[in-house]
Backbone as CSV, one residue per row, in Angstrom:
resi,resn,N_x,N_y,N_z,CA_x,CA_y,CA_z,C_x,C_y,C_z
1,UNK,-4.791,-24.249,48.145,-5.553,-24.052,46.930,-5.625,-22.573,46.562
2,UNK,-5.997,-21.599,47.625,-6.160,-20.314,47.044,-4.477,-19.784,46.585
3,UNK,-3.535,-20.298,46.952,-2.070,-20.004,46.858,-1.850,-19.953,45.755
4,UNK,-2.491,-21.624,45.234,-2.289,-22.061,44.099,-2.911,-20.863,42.581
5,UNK,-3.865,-20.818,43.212,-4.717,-19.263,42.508,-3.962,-18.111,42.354
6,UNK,-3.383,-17.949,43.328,-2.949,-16.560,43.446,-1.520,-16.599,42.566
7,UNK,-1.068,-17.998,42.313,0.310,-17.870,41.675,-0.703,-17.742,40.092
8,UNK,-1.538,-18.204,39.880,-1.951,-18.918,38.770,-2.171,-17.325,37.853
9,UNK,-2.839,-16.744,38.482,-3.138,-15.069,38.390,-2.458,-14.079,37.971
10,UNK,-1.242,-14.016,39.018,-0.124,-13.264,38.540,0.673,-14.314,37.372
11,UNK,0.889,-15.183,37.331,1.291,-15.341,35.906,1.077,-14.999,34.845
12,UNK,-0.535,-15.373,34.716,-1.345,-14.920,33.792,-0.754,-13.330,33.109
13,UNK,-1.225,-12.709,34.846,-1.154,-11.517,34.198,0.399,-10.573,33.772
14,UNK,1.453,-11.682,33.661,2.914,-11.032,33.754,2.675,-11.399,32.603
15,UNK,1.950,-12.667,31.911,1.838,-13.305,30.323,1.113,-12.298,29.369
16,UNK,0.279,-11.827,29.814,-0.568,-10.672,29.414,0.394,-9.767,28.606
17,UNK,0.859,-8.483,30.363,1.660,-7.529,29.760,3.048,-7.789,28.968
18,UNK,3.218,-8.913,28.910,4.477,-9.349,28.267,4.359,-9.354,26.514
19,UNK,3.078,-10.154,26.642,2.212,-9.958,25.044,2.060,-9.056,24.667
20,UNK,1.279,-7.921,25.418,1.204,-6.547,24.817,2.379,-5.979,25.112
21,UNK,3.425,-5.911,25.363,4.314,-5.192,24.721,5.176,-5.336,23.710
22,UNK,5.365,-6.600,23.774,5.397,-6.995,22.112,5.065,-6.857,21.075
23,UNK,3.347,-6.641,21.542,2.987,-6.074,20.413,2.714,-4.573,20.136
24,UNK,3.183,-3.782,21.196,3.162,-2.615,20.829,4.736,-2.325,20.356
25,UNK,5.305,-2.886,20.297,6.945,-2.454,19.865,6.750,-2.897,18.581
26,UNK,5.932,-3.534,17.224,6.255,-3.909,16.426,5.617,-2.840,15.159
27,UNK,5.282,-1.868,16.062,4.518,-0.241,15.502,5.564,0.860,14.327
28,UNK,6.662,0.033,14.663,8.318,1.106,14.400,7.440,1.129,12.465
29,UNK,7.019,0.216,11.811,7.116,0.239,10.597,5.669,1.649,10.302
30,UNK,4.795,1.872,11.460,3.923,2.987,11.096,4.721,4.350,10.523
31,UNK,6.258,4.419,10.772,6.258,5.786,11.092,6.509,5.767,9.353
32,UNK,6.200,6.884,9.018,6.200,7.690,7.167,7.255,7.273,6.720
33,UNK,7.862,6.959,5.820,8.933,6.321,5.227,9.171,7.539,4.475
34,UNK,10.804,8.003,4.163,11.078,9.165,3.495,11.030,8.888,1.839
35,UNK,11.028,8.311,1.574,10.979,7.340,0.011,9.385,7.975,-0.500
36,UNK,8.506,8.227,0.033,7.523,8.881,-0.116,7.437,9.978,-0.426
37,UNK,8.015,11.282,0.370,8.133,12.719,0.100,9.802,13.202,-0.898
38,UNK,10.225,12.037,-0.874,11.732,12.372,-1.229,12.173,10.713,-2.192
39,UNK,11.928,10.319,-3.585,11.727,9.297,-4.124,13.432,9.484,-4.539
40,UNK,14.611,10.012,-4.378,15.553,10.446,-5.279,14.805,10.155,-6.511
41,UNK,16.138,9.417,-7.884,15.764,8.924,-8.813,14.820,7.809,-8.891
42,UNK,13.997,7.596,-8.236,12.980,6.598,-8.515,11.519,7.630,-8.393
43,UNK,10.169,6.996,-8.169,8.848,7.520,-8.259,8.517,6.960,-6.816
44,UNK,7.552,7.929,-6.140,6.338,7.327,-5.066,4.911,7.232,-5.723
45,UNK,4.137,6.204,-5.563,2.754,6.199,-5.993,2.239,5.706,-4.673
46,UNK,0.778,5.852,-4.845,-0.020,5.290,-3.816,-1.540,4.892,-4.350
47,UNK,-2.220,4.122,-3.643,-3.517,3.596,-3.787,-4.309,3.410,-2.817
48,UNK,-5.056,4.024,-2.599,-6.277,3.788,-1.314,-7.121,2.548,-1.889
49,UNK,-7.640,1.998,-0.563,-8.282,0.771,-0.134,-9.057,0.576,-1.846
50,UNK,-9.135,-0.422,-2.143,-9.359,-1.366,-3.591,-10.690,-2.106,-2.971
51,UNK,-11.665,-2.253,-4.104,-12.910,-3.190,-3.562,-12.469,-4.859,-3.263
52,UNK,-11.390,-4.628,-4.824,-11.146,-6.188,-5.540,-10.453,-6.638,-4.320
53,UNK,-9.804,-5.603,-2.580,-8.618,-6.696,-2.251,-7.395,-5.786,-2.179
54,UNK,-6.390,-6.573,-1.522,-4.928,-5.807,-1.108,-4.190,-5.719,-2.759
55,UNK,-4.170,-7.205,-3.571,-3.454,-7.037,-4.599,-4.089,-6.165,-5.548
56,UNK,-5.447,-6.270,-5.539,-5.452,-4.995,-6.665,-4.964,-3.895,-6.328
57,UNK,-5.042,-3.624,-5.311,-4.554,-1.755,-4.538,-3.237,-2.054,-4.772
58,UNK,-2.499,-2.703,-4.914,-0.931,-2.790,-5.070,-0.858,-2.711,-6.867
59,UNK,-1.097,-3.703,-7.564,-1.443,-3.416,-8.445,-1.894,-1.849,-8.889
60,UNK,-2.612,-1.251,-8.465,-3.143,0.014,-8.782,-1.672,0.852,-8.782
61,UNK,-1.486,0.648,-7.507,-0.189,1.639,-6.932,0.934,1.282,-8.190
62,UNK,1.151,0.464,-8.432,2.543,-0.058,-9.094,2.359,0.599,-10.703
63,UNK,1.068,0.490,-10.972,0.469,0.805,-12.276,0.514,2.613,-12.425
64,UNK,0.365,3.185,-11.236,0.804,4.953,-11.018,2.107,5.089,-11.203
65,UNK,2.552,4.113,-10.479,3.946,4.548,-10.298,5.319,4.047,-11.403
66,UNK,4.654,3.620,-12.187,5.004,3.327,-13.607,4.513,4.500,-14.628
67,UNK,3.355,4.595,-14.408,3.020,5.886,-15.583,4.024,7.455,-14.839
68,UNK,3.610,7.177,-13.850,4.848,9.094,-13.558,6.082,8.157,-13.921
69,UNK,6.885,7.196,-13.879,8.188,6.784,-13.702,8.474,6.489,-15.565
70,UNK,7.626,6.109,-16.532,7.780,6.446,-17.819,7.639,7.737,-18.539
71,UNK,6.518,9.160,-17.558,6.542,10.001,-18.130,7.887,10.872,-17.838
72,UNK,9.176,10.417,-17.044,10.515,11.198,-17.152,11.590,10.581,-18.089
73,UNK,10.980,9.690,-18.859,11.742,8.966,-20.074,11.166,8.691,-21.517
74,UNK,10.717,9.724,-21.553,9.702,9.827,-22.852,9.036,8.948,-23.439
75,UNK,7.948,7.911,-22.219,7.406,7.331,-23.077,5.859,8.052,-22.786
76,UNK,4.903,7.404,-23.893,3.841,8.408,-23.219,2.950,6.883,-23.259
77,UNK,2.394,7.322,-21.808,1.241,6.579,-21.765,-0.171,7.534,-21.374
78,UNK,-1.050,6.780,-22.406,-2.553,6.937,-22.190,-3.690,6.394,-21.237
79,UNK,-4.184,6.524,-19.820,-4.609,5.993,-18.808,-6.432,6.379,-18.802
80,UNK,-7.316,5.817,-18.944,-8.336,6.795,-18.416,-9.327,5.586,-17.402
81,UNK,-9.373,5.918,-16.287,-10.078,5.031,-15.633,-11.487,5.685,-15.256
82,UNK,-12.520,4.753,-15.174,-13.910,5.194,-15.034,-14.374,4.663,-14.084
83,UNK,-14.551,5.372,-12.920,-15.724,4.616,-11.691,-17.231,5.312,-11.520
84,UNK,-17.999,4.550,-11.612,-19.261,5.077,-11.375,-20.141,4.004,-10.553
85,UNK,-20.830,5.198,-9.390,-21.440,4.713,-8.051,-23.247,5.258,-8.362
86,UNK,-23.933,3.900,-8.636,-25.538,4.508,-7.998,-26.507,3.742,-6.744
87,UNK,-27.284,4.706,-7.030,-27.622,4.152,-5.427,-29.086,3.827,-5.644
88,UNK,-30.057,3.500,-5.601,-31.309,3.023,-5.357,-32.089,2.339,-4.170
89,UNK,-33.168,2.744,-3.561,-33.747,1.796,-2.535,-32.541,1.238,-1.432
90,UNK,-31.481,2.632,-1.025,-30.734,2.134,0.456,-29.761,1.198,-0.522
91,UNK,-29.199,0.409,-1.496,-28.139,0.020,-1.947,-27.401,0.717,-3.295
92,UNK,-26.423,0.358,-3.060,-25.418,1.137,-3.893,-24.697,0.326,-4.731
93,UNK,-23.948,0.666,-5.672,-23.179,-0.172,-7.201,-22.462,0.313,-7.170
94,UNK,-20.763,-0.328,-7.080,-19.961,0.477,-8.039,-19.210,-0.116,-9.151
95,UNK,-19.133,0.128,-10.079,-18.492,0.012,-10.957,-17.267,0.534,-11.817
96,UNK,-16.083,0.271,-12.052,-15.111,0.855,-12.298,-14.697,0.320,-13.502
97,UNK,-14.029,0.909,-14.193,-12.843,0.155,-15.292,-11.579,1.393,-15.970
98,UNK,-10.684,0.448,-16.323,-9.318,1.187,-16.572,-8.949,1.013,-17.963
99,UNK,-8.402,1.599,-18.854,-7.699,1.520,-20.202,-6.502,2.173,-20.024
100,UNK,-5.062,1.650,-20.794,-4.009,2.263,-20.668,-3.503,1.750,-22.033
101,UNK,-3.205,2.812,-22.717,-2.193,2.356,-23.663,-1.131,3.483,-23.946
102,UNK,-0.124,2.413,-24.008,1.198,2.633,-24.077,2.339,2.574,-25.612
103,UNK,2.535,4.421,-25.735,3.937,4.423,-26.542,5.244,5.012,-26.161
104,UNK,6.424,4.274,-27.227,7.631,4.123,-26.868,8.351,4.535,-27.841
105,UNK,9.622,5.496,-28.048,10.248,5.444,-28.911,11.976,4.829,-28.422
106,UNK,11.818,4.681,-27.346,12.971,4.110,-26.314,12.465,2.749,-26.131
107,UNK,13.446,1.789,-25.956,13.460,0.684,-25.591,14.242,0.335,-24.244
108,UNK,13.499,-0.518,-23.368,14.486,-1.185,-22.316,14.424,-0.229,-20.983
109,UNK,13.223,0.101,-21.088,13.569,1.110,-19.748,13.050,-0.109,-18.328
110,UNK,13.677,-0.086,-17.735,13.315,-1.025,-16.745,13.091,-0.451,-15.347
111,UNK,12.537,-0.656,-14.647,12.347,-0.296,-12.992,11.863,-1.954,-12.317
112,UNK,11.936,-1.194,-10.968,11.246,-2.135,-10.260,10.999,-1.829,-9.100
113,UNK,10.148,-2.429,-8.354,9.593,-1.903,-7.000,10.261,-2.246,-5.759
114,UNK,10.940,-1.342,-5.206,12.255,-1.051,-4.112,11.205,-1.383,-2.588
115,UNK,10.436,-0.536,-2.265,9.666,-0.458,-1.059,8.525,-0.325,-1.133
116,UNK,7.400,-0.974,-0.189,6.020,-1.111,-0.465,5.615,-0.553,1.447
117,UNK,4.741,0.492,1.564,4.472,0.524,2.430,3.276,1.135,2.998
118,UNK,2.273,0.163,3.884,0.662,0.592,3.971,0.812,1.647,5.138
119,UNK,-0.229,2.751,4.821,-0.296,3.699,6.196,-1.607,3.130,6.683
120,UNK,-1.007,2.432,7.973,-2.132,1.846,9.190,-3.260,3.020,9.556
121,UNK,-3.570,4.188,9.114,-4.317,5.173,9.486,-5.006,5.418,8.170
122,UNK,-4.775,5.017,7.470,-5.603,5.634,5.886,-5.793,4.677,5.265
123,UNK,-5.149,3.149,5.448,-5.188,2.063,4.878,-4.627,2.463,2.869
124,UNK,-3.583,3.313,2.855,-3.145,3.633,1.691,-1.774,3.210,1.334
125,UNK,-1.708,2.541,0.296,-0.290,1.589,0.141,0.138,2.497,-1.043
126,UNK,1.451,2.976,-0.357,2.755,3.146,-1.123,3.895,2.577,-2.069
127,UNK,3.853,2.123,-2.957,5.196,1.774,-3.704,6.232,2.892,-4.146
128,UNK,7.376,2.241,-4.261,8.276,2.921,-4.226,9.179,2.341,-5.496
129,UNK,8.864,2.731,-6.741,9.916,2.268,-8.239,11.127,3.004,-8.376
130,UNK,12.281,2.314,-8.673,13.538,2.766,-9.129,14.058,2.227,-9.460
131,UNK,14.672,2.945,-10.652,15.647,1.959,-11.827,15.908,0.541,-11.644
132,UNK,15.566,-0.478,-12.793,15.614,-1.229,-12.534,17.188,-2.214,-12.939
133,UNK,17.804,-3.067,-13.003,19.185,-3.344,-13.134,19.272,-3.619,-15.198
């Protein structure tokens, strides 16, 4: 019986470190992506953590990275976003909102989003737009 234990144990624990190293090898996607500091012909944008959720912060990001990626093709867009935080009695509000409007004297400019990538340390998601086909 105690044999039986003692195999039961070390299994366990070969199952263990076997798990965690698995899961420490799947880290390769933390490291900085060069598409960030170096976009060639395309744009990098980014968006820190969103109240609404992951898709709005992507959303956000994609929505930056469209306004720099139209302002090198003459279109102009108008953006003004408003957040405002109060606080009363130990709780807090925030409230935000966005307006964008958009002109064109070009038609057909297209992009699209090449690489998307969150930094596990800042929780800040990257997109990555370039020309689209």
């Amino acid at each position: 019986m105690k044999r039986a234990l003692n195999v039961l144990w070390a299994v366990q624990a070969a199952l263990l470190m076997l798990m965690s190293a698995c899961a420490s090898s799947s880290h390769v996607s933390s490291l900085r992506p060069e598409w960030i500091d170096n976009p060639g012909n395309g744009v990098s944008a980014s968006a820190g953590m969103h109240v609404r959720g992951r898709a709005a912060q992507e959303e956000l990001a994609i929505l930056r990275a469209r306004e720099e990626y139209a302002k090198r093709y003459g279109v102009s867009i108008q953006s003004t976003q408003s957040i405002s935080t109060s606080v009363a009695n130990d709780r807090s509000s925030t409230v935000g909102s966005q307006i964008a409007n958009e002109e064109t004297s070009q038609t057909g400019i297209k992009a699209k989003v090449k690489a998307k990538w969150l930094d596990p340390d800042t929780d800040v998601l990257w997109v990555w737009l370039v020309p689209g086909d």
